[in-house]
VEXTOR-837646 format. One record per residue (C-alpha): x, z, y. Coordinates in steps of 0.001 Angstrom, whole numbers, plus 500000, padded with zeros to 6 digits. Layout:
BEGIN
XZY;...
***
This chain:
BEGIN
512579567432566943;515457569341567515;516043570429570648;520047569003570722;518560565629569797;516447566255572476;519495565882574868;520031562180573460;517070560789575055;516430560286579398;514842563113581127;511768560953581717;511040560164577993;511393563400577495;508902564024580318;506671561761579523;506397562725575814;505858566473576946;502789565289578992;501187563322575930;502025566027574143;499760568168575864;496888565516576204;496982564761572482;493450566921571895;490304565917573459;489551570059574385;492961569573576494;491688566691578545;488161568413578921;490239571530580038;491641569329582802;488290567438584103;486959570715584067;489452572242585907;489767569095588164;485609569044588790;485867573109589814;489133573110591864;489959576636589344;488081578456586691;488722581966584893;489314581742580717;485298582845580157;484250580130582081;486004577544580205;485161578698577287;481232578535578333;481941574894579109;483349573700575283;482100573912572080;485110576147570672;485962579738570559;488029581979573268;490577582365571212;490828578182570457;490130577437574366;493043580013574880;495255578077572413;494562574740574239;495075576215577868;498480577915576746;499590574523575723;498663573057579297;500412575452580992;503588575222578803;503387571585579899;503021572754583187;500172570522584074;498094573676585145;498925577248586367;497289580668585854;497209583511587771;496067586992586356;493420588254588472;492628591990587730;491684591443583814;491086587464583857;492800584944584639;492139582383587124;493306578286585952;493824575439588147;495928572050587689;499217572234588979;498970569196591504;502807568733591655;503424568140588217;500339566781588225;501012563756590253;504340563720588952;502449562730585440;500457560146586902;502797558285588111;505395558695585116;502683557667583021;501834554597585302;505216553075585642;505974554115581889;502371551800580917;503253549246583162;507301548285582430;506219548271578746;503003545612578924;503372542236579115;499951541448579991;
***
């Protein structure tokens, strides 16, 4: 999409598609129980953890940190992942009241 048809849509939908965005691939939400199970992890041992190369794991944690749902730090030559609690939280709850004004049951 466009990003000036982008600007027709509220902030929130926009925010909230972002976020499933990023949790459309089932690596991405191992990424983040991972990362939620060890507090922070460094690239090698994430990759140790999935069945997919360095360079795929890489991919998927680039995406999750565009999203902003985790952060990275660069540690000497590694870097160092852990979920970005603000944003975090700020997903959750989107999410939440986005699930619950749109079901009727």
């Amino acid at each position: 999409m466009a990003l000036n048809k982008k600007m027709d849509f509220e902030e929130r939908d926009i925010f909230i598609a972002d976020v499933a965005k990023a949790l459309s691939h089932p690596a991405r939400v191992k990424i983040l129980k991972i990362l939620h199970e060890c507090n922070s992890c460094f690239c090698g041992q994430i990759v140790d953890m999935l069945p997919l190369s360095q360079a795929t794991v890489s991919q998927h944690l680039k995406e999750l940190k565009r999203a902003g749902l985790i952060k990275g730090e660069i540690e000497g030559p590694k870097t160092c992942y852990c979920i970005n609690t603000e944003l975090y939280e700020k997903s959750k709850n989107e999410l939440t009241k986005f699930f619950s004004s749109t079901c009727n049951c």
